[in-house]
C-alpha positions in Angstrom: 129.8 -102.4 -11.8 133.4 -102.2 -10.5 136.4 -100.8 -12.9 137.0 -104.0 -13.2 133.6 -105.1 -15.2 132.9 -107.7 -12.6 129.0 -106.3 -11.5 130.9 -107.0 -7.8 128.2 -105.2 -4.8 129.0 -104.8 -1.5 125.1 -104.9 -0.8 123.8 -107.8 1.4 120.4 -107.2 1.1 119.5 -110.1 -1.1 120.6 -113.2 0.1 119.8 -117.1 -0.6 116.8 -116.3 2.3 115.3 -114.5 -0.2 113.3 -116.6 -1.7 110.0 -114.5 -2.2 111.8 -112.6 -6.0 109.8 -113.1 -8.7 110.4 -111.7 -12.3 108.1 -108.6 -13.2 108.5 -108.5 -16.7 110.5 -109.9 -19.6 111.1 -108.0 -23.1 112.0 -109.6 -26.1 115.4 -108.4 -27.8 117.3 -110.0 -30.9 119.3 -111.8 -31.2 117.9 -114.7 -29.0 121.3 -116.0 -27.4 122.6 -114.8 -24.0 122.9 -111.1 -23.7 125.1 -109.2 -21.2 123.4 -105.8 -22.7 123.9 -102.5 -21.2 120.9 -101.1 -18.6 120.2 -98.2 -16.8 117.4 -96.5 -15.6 115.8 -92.5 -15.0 112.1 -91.4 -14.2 110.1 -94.7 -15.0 112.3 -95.5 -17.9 114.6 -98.4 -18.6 117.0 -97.9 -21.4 118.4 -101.1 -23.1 121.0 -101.5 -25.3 120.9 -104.5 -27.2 124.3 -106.7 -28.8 125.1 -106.2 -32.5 122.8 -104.5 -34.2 122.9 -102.2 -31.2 119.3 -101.2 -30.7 118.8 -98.8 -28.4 114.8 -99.6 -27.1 113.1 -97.4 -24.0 110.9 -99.4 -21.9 107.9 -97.9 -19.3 108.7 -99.2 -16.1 105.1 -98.0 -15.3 103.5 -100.3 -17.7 105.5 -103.2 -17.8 106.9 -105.0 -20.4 105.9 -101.9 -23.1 108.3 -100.2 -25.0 107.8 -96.0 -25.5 110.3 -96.4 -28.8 113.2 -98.2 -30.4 116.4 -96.7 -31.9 118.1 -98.8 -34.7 121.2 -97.1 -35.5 122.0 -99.8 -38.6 125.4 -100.3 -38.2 127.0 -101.9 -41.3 127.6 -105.5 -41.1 130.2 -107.4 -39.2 133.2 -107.9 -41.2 132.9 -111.8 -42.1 135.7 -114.2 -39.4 
């Protein structure tokens, strides 16, 4: 990600020719609209955090798909708009 917040890479790697990707896994996180939620990755693990109520969940990248724990923080609520 640039300073900027734009997810901008230089990389050329993967390019429209590149149609072999497929999706290894998928995990389910509330709520169910479109998520721009924070990722990142160290020895086998994928760390998510999820929007508001900003769960914190740990997935095993060696088992796919399974989560080793989940972190709810409980924030209080959203003041109303």
């Amino acid at each position: 990600m640039t300073a900027q917040g734009t997810r901008y890479s230089a990389l050329t790697d993967i390019t429209p020719a590149c149609r072999t990707l497929t999706e290894e896994f998928s995990y389910p996180t509330a709520p169910k609209a479109a998520t721009r939620a924070a990722r990142w990755w160290w020895a086998g693990v994928m760390y998510v955090v999820t929007p508001f109520p900003n769960k914190l969940i740990a997935l095993d990248l060696t088992h796919p798909g399974t989560a080793l724990w989940t972190f709810s923080p409980n924030p209080p609520a959203l003041p109303a708009a």
